[in-house]
N, CA, C and O atoms as a GROMACS GRO file, in nm:
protein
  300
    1UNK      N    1   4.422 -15.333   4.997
    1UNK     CA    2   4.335 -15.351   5.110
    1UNK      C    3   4.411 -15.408   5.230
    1UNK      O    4   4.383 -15.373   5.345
    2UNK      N    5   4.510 -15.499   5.202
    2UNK     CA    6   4.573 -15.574   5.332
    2UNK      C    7   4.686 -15.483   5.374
    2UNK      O    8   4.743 -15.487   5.484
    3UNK      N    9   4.717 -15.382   5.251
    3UNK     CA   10   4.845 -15.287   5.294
    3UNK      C   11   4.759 -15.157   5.408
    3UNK      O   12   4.823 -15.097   5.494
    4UNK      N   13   4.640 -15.139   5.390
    4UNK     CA   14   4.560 -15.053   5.452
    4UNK      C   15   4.552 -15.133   5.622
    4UNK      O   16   4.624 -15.114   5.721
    5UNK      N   17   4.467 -15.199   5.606
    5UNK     CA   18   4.521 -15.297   5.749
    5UNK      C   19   4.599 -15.328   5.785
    5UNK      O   20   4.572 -15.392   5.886
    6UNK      N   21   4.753 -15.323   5.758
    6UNK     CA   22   4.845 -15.348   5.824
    6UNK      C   23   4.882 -15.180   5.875
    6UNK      O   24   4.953 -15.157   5.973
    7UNK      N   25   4.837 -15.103   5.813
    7UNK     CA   26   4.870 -14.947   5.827
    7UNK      C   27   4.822 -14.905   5.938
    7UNK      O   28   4.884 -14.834   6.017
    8UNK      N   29   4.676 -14.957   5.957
    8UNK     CA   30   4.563 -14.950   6.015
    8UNK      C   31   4.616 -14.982   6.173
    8UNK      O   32   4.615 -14.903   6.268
    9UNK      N   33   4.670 -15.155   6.172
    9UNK     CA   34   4.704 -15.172   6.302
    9UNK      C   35   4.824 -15.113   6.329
    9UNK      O   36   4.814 -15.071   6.444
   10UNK      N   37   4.948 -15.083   6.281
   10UNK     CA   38   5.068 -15.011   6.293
   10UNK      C   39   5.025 -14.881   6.377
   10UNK      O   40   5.069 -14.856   6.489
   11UNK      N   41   4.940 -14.810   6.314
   11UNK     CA   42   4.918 -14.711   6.371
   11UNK      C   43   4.853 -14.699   6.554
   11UNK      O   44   4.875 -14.623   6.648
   12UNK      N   45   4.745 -14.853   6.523
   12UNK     CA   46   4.660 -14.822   6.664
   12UNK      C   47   4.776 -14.878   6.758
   12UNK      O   48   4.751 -14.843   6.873
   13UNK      N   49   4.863 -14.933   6.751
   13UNK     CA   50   4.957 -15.003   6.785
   13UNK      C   51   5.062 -14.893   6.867
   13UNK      O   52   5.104 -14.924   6.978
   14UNK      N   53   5.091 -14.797   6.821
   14UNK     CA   54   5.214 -14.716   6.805
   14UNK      C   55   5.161 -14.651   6.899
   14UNK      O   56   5.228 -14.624   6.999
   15UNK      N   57   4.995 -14.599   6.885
   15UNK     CA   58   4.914 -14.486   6.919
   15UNK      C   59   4.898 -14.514   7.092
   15UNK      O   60   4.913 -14.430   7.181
   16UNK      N   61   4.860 -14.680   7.107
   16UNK     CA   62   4.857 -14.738   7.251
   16UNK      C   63   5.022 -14.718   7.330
   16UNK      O   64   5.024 -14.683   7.448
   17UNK      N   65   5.157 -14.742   7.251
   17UNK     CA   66   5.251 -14.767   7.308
   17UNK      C   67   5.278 -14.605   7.348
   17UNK      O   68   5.310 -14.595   7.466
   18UNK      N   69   5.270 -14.455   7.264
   18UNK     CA   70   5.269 -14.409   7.300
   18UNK      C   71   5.170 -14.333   7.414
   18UNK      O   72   5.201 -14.254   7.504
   19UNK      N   73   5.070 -14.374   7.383
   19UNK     CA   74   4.973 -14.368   7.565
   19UNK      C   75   5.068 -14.429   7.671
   19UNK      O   76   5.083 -14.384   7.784
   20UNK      N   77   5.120 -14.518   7.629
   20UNK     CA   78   5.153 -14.603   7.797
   20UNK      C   79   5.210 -14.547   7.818
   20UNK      O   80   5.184 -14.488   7.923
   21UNK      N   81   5.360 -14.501   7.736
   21UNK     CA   82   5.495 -14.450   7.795
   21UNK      C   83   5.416 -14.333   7.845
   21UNK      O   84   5.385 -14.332   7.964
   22UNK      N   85   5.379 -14.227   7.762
   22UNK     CA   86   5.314 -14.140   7.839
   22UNK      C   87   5.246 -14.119   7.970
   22UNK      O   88   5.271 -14.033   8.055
   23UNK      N   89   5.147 -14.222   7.971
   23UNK     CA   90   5.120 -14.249   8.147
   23UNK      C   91   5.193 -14.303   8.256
   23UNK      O   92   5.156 -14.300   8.374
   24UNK      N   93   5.317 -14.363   8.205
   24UNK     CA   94   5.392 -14.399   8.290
   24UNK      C   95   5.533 -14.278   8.321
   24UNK      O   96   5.597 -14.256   8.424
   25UNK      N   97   5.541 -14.229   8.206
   25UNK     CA   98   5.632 -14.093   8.247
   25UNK      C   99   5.592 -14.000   8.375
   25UNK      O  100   5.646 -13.943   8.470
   26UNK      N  101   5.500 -14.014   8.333
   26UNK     CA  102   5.405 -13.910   8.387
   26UNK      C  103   5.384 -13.932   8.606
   26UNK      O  104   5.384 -13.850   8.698
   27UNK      N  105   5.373 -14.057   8.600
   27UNK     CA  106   5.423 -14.111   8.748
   27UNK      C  107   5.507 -14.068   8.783
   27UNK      O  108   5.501 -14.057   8.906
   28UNK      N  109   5.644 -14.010   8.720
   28UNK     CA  110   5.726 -14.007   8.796
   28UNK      C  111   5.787 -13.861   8.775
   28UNK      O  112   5.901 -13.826   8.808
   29UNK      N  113   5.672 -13.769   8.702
   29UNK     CA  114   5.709 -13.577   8.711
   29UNK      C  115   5.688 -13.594   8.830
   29UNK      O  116   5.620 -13.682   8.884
   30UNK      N  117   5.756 -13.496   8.882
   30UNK     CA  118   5.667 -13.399   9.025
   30UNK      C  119   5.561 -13.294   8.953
   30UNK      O  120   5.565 -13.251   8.838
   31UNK      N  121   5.460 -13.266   9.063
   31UNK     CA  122   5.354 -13.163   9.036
   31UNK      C  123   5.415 -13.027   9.042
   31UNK      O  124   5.467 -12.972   9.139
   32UNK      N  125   5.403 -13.000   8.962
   32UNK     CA  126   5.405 -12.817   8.968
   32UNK      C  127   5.354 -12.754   9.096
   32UNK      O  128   5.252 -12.794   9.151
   33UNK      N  129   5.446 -12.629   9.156
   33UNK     CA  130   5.431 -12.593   9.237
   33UNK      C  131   5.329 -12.453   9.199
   33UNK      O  132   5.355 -12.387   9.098
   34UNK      N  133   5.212 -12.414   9.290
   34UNK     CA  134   5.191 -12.289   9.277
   34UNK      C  135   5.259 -12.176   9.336
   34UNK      O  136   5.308 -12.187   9.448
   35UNK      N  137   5.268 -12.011   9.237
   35UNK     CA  138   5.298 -11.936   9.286
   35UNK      C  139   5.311 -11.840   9.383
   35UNK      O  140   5.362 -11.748   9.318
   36UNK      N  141   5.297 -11.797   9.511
   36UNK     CA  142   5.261 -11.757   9.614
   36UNK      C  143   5.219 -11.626   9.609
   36UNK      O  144   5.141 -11.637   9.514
   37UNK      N  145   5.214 -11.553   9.630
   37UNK     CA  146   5.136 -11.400   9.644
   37UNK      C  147   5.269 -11.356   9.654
   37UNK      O  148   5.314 -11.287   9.563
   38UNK      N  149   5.356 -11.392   9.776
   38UNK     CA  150   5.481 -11.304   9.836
   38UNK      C  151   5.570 -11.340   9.692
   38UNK      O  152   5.598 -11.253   9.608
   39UNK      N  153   5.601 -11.451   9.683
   39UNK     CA  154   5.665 -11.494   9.516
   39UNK      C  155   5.647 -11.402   9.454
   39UNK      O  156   5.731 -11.316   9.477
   40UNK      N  157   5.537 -11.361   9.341
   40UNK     CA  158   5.512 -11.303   9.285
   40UNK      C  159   5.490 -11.135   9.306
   40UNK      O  160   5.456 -11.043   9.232
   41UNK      N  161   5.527 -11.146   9.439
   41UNK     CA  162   5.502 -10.944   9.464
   41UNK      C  163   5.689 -10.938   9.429
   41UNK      O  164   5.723 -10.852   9.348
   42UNK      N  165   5.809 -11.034   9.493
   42UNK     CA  166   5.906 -10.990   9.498
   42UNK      C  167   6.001 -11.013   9.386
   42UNK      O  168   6.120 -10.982   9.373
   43UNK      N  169   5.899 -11.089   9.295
   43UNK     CA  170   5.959 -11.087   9.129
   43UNK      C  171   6.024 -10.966   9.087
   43UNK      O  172   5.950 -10.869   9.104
   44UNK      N  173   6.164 -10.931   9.025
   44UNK     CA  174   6.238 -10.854   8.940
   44UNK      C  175   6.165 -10.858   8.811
   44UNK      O  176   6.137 -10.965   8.757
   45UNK      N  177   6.148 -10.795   8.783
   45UNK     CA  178   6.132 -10.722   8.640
   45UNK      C  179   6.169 -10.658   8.567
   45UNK      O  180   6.193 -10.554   8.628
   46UNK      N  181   6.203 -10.639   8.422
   46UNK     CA  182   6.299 -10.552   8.314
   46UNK      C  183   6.193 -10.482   8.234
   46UNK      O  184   6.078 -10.524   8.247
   47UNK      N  185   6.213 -10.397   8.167
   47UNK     CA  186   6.152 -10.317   8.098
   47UNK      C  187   6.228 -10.396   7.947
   47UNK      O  188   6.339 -10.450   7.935
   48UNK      N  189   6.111 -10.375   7.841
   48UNK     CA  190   6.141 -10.413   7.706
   48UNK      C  191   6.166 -10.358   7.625
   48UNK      O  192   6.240 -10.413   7.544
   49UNK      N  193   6.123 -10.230   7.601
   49UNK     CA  194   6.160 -10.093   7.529
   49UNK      C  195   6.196 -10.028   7.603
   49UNK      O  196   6.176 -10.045   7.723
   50UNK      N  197   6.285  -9.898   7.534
   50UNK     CA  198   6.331  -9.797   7.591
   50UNK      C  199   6.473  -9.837   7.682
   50UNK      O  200   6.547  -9.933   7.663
   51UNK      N  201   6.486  -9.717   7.800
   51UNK     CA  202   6.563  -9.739   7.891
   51UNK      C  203   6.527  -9.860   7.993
   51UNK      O  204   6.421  -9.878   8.053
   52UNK      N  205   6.637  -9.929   7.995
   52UNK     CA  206   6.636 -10.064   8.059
   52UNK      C  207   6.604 -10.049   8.230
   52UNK      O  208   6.681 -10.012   8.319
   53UNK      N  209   6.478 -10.088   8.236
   53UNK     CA  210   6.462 -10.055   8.422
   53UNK      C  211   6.415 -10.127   8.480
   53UNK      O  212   6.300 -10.167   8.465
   54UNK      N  213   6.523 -10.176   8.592
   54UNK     CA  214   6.438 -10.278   8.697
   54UNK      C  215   6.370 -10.210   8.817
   54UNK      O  216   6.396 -10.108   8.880
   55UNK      N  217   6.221 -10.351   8.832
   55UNK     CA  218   6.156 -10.296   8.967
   55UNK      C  219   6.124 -10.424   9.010
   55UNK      O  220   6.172 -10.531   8.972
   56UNK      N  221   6.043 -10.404   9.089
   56UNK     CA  222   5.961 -10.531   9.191
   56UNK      C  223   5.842 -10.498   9.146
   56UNK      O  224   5.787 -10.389   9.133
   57UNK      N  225   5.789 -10.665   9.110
   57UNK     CA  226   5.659 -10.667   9.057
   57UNK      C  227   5.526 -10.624   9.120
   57UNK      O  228   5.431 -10.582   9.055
   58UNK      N  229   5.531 -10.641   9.266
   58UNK     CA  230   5.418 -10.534   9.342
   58UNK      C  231   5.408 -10.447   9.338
   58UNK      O  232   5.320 -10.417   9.419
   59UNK      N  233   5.487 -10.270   9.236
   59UNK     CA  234   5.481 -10.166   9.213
   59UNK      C  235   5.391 -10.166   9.105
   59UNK      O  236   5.336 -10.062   9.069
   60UNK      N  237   5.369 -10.288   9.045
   60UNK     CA  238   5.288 -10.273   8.934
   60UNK      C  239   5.130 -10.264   8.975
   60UNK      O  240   5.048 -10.219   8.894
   61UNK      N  241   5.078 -10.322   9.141
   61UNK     CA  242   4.979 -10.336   9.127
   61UNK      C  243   4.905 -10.258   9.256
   61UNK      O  244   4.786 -10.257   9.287
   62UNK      N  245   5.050 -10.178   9.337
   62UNK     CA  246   5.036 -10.098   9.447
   62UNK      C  247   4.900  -9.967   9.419
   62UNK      O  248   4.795  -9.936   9.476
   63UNK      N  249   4.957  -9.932   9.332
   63UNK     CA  250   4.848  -9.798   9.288
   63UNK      C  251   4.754  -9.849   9.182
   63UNK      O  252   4.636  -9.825   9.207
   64UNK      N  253   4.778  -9.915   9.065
   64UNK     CA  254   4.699  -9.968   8.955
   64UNK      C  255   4.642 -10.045   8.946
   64UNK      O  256   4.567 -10.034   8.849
   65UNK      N  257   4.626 -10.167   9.018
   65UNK     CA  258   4.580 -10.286   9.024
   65UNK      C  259   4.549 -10.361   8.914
   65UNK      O  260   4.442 -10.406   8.874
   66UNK      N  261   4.679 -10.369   8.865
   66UNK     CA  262   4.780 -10.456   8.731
   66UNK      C  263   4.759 -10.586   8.763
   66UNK      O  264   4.800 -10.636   8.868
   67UNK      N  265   4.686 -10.656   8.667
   67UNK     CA  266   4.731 -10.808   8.720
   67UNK      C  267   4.814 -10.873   8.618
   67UNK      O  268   4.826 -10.842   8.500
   68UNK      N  269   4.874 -10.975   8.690
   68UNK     CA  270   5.002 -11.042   8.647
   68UNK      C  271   4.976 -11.190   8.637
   68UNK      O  272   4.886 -11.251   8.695
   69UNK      N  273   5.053 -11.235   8.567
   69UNK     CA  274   5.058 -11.371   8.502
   69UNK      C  275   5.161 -11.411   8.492
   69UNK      O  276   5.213 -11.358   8.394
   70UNK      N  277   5.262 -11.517   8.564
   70UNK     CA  278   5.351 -11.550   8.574
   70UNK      C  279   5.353 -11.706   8.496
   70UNK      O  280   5.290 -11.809   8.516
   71UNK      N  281   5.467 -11.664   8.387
   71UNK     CA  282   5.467 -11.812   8.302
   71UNK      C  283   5.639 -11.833   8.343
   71UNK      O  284   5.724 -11.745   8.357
   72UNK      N  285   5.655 -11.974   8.355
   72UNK     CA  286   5.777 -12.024   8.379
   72UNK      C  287   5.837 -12.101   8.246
   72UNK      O  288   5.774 -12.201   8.214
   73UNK      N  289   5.909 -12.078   8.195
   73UNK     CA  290   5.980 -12.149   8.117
   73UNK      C  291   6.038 -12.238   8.155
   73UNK      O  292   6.089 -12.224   8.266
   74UNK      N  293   6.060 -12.386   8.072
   74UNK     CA  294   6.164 -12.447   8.106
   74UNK      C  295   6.289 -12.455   8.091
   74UNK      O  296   6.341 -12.380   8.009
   75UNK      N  297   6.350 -12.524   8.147
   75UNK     CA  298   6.532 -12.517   8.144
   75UNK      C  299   6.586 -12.418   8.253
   75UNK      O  300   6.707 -12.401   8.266
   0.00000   0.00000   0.00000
């Protein structure tokens, strides 16, 4: 029972310290920037199968009206 309560507070303990660091990291990201329209029309693009072909991502949505989703990786 006392090994359970010591488990008990270890945990709420750990659980608060990682909140703080977390909110205090967090002060000092910068905000993410949004993507712009012009950004995203003059994106390069590769093909995944087949023959390897680059274009500009506004061909995708000139005639078809393709929409796009731009995810950024980090690093």
């Amino acid at each position: 029972m006392a090994l359970e309560l010591v488990g008990n507070v270890a945990a709420t303990i750990g659980g608060l310290v990682a909140g703080a660091m977390n909110f205090l990291t967090d002060l000092f990201l910068t905000k993410p920037l949004k993507a712009t329209l012009q950004y995203l029309e003059e994106a390069e693009l590769k093909t995944l199968q087949g023959d390897v072909k680059t274009f500009k991502a506004e061909t995708l949505w000139e005639k078809s009206g393709a929409v796009i989703m731009a995810v950024r990786r980090p690093g």
